[in-house]
C-alpha positions as CSV (number, residue, x, y, z in Angstrom):
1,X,-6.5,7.9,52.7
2,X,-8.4,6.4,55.1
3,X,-6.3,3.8,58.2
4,X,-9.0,1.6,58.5
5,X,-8.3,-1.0,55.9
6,X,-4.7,-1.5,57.0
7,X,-5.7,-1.1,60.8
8,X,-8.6,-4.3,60.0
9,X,-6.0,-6.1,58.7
10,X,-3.6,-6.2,61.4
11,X,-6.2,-6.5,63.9
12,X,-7.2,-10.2,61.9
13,X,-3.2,-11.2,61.7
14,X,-2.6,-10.8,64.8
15,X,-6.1,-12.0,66.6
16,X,-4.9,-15.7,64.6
17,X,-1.3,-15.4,66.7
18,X,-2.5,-14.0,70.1
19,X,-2.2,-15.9,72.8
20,X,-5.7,-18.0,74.0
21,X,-8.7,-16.3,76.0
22,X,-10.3,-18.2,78.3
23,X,-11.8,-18.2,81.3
24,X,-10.5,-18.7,84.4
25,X,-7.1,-17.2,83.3
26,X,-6.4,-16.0,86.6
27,X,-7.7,-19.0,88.8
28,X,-4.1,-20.0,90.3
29,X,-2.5,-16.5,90.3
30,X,-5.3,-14.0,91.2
31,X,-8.6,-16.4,92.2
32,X,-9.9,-13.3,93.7
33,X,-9.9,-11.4,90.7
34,X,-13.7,-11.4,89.3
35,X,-14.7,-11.3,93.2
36,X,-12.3,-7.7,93.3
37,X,-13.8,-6.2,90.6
38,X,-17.2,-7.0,90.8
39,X,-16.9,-5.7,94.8
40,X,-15.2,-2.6,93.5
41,X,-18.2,-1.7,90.5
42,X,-20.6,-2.1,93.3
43,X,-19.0,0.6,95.5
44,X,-19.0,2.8,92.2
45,X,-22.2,2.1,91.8
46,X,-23.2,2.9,94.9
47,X,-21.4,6.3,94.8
48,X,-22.7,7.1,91.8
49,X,-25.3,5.3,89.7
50,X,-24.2,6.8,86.2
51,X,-20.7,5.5,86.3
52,X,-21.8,2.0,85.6
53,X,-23.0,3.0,82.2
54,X,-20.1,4.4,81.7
55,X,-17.7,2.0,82.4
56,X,-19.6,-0.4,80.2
57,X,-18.7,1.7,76.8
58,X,-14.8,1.2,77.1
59,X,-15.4,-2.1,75.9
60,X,-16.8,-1.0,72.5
61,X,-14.7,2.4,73.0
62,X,-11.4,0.4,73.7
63,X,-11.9,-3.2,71.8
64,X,-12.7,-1.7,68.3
65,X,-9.5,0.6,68.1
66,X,-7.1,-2.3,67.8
67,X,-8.3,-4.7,69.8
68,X,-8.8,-5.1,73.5
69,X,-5.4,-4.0,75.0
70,X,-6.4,-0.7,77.4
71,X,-5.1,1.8,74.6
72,X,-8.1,3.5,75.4
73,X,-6.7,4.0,79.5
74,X,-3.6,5.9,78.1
75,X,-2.8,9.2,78.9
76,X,-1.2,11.3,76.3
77,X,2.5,11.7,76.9
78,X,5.2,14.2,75.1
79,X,5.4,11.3,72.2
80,X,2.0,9.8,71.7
81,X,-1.3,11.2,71.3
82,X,-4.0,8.8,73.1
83,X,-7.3,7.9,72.4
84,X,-9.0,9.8,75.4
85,X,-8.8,13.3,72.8
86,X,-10.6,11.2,69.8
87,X,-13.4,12.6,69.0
88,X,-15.8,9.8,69.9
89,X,-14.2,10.2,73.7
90,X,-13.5,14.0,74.3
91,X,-16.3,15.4,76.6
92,X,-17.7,11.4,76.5
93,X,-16.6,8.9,78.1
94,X,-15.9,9.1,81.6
95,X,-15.5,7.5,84.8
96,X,-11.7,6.3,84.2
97,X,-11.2,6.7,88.3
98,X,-13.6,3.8,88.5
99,X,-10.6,1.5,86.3
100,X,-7.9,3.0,88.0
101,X,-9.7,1.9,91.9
102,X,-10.3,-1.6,90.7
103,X,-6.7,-1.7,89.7
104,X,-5.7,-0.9,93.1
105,X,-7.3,-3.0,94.4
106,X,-6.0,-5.8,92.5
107,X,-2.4,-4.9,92.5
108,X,-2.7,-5.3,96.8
109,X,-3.7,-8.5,96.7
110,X,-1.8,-9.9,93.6
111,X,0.5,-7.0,91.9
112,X,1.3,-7.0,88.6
113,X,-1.2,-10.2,87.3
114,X,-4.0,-9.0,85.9
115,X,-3.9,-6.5,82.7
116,X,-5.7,-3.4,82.7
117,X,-7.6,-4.7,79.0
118,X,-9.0,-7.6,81.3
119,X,-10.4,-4.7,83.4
120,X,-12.2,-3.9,81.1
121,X,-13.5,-6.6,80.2
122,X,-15.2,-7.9,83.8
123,X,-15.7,-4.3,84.5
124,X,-18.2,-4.3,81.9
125,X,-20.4,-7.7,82.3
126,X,-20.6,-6.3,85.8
127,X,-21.7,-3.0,84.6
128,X,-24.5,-4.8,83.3
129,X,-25.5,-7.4,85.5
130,X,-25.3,-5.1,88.1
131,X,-28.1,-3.1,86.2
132,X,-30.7,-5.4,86.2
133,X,-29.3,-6.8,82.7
134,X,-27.4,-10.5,81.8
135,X,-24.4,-12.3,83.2
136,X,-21.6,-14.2,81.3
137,X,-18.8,-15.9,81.5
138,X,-15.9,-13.5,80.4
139,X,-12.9,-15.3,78.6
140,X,-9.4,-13.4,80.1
141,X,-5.8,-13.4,79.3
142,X,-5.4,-10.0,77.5
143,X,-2.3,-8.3,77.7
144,X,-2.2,-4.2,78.0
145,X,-1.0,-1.8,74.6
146,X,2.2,-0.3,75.3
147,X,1.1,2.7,73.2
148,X,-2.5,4.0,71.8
149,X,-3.4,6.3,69.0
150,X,-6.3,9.1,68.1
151,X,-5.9,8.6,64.6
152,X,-6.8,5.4,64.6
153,X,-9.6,5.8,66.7
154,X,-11.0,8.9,64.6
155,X,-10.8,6.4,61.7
156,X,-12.8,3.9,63.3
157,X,-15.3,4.8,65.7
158,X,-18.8,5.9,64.7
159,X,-20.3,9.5,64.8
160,X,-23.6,9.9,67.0
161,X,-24.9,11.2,63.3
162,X,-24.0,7.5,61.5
163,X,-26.6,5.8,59.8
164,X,-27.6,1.9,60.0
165,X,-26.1,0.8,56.8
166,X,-22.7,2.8,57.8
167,X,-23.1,1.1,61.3
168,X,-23.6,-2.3,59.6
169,X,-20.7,-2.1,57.7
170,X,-18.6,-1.3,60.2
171,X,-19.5,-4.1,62.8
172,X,-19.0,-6.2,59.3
173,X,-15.6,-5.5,59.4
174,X,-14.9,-7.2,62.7
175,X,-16.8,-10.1,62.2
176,X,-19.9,-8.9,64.2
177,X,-23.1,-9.3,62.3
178,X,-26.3,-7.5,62.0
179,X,-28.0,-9.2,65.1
180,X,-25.0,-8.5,67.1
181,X,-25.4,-4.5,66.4
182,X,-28.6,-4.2,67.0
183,X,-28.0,-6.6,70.1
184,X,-24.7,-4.5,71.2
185,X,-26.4,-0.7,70.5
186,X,-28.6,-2.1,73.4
187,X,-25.6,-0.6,76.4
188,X,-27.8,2.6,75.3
189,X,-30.3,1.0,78.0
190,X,-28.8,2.9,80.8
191,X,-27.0,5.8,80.8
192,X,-27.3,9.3,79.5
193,X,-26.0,11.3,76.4
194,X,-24.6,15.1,75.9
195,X,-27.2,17.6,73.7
196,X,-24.1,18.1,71.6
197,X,-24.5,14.8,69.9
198,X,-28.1,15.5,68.8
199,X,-28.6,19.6,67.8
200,X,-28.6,18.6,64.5
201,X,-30.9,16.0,64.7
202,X,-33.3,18.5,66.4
203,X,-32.8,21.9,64.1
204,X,-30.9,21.2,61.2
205,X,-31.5,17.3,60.0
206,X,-29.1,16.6,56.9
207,X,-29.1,20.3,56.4
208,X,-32.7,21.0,56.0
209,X,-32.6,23.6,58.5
210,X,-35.7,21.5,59.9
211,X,-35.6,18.7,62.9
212,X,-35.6,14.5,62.3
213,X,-39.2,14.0,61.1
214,X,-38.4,10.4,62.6
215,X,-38.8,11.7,66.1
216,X,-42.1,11.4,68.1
217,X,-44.0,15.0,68.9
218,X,-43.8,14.8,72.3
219,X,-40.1,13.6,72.6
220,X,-39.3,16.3,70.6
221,X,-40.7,18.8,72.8
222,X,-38.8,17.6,75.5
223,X,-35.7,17.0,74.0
224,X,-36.0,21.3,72.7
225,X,-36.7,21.9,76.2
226,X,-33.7,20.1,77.5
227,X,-31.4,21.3,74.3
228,X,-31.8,24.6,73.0
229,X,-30.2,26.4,70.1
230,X,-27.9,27.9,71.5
231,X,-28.3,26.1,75.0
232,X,-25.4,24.2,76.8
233,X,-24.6,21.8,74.8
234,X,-23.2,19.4,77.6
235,X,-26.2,18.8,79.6
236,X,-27.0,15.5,79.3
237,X,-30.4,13.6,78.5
238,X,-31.8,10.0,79.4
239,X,-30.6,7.6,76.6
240,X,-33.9,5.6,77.1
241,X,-36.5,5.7,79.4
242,X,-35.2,3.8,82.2
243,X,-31.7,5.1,82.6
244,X,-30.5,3.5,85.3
245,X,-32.2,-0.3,84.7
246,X,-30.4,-2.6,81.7
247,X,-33.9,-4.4,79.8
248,X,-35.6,-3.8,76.4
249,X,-37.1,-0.5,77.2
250,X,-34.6,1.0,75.0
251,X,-36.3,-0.7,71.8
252,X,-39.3,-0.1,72.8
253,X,-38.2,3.9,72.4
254,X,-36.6,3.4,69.1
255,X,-40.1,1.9,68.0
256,X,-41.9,4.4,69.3
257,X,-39.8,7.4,67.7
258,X,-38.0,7.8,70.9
259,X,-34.5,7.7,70.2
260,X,-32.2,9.5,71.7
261,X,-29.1,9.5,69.2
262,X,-29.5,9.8,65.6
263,X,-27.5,6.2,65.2
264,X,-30.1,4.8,67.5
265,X,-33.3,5.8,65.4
266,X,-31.6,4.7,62.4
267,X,-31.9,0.9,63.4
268,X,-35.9,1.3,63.5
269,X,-36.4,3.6,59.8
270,X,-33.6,0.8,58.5
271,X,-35.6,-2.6,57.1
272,X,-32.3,-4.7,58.0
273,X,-32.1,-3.5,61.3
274,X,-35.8,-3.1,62.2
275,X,-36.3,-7.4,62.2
276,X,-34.3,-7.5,65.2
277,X,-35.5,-4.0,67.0
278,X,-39.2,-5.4,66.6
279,X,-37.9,-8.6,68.3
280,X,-35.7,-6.9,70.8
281,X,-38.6,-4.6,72.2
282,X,-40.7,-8.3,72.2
283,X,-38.4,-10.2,73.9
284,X,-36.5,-9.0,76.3
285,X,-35.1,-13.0,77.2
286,X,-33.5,-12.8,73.4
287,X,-32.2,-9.5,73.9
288,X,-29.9,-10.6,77.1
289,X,-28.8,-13.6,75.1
290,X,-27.7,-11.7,72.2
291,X,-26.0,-9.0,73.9
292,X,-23.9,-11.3,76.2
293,X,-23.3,-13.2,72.7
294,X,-22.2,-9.6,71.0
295,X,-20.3,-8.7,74.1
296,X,-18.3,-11.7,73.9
297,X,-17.5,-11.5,70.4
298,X,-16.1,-8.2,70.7
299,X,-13.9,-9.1,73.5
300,X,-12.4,-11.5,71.7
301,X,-11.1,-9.0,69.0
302,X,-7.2,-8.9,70.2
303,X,-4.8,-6.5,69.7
304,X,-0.8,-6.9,68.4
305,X,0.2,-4.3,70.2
306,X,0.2,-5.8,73.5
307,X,2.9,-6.2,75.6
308,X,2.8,-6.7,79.1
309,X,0.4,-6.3,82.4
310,X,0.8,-2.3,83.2
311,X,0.6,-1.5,86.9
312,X,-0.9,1.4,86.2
313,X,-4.0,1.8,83.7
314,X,-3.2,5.3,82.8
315,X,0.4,5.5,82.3
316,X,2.2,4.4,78.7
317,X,5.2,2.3,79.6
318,X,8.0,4.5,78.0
319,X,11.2,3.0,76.6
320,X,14.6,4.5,77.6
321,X,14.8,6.3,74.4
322,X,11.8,7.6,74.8
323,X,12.5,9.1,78.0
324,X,15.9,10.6,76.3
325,X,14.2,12.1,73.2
326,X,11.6,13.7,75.6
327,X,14.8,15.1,78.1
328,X,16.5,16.2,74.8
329,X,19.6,14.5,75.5
């Protein structure tokens, strides 16, 4: 039996009991804090332009798995499988050094003040903004998860093979509508993806045995050139065709049969989904609006697991018993 039902509906208890967002949370005990961060996702950037696209998922990643609280950070201990082994994140999601710098960074100039979930958070808008895409005003406050679960996160998050209405049912669930998916499945303007996520899409489509008869020709022939049968499955391909630049390129692929992922072609063949694709790829001035609207509707999804501001990202605060159980006293 599925978690999801009763995992929605502590999420919605607890978001109406959580303490406020808002922004400018830390303007009298860390004013430096946005300035910190920002500084530090410019040096990753600099180091390496990919890791900004990756920082930017752990807010979807870590915000729809119980809320934002950093679950997503934790590192598996003795007593608690985390979420860094689910199977949306294994071999996925990288870049956790970049977190776990800023952190530093912040805990010199004003130590144990601002939570690892709020990280996140600002980590992300700059991710963006730094690409060439929109800026916002991030609402902060979030306290850090004291613990974080794969089988939630298997319950929740998608699968690169989902379909629109799957997808649409799912953002449904946390209060995020139709526009705000399309808007939101728009972080695939930069980055790259693994060949893993689409072999099937390119030799054995919903078990025909044949490729996606949604995908372009060409594409196609680049994409088998890039992942083979039988190739190495973790090389990774452009998620759009301007990987490293945050605009409305990415829709303009999706119209044009260009998709990388299987969940990303879906939103062009889908009638629903299509209306705002067609005005994404059109507009790019609409696009930025809506995903700086999506992005801060997701960040307000709060978790009641909380508990405190963590001075380290990675590390689940254990309790004494804990600590006994694992010694085997």
């Amino acid at each position: 039996m599925s978690l999801l039902p009763l995992v929605l509906l502590l999420l919605l208890i607890t978001m109406a009991v959580a303490t406020p967002l808002r922004p400018g949370f830390y303007s009298e005990t860390c004013p430096e804090a946005e300035f910190i961060v920002r500084d530090m996702m410019i040096k990753a950037m600099i180091r390496e332009p990919r890791s900004v696209a990756s920082v930017m998922r752990f807010q979807f990643h870590d915000c729809f798995v119980n809320g934002c609280d950093a679950s997503l950070l934790l590192d598996d201990t003795p007593t608690m499988l985390g979420e860094k082994l689910a199977l949306s994140n294994i071999n996925s999601l990288r870049s956790f050094e970049v977190i776990d710098e800023i952190k530093e960074a912040l805990e010199k100039v004003c130590p144990g003040t601002v939570s690892c979930a709020d990280i996140i958070i600002m980590a992300s808008r700059d991710a963006v903004s730094l690409s060439g895409g929109p800026n916002w005003e991030v609402k902060l406050g979030r306290e850090d998860s004291l613990t974080a679960s794969q089988e939630d996160s298997d319950s929740i998050m998608p699968s690169p093979r989902a379909n629109a209405s799957f997808l649409i049912d799912l953002f449904a669930k946390f209060n995020l509508s139709v526009k705000d998916l399309v808007a939101l499945s728009g972080s695939h303007s930069i980055g790259q993806g693994r060949c893993f996520s689409i072999m099937f899409r390119l030799y054995n489509q919903s078990g025909s045995g044949k490729p996606d008869p949604t995908i372009e020709p060409k594409f196609r022939e680049k994409l088998d050139r890039l992942c083979p049968l039988g190739g190495d499955e973790n090389v990774t391909v452009d998620l759009d065709a301007t990987p490293q630049i945050f605009d409305n390129q990415y829709f303009k692929d999706l119209a044009a049969g260009r998709g990388f992922l299987n969940s990303d072609e879906t939103l062009y063949t889908n009638p629903e989904t299509r209306e705002y694709v067609c005005l994404f790829k059109e507009n790019q001035g609409e696009f930025f609006k809506a995903f700086a609207e999506g992005m801060i509707k997701m960040g307000d999804l709060q978790s009641g697991r909380a508990g405190e501001i963590r001075s380290n990202c990675r590390v689940a605060n254990r309790r004494p018993v804990d600590i006994l159980l694992e010694s085997g006293l």
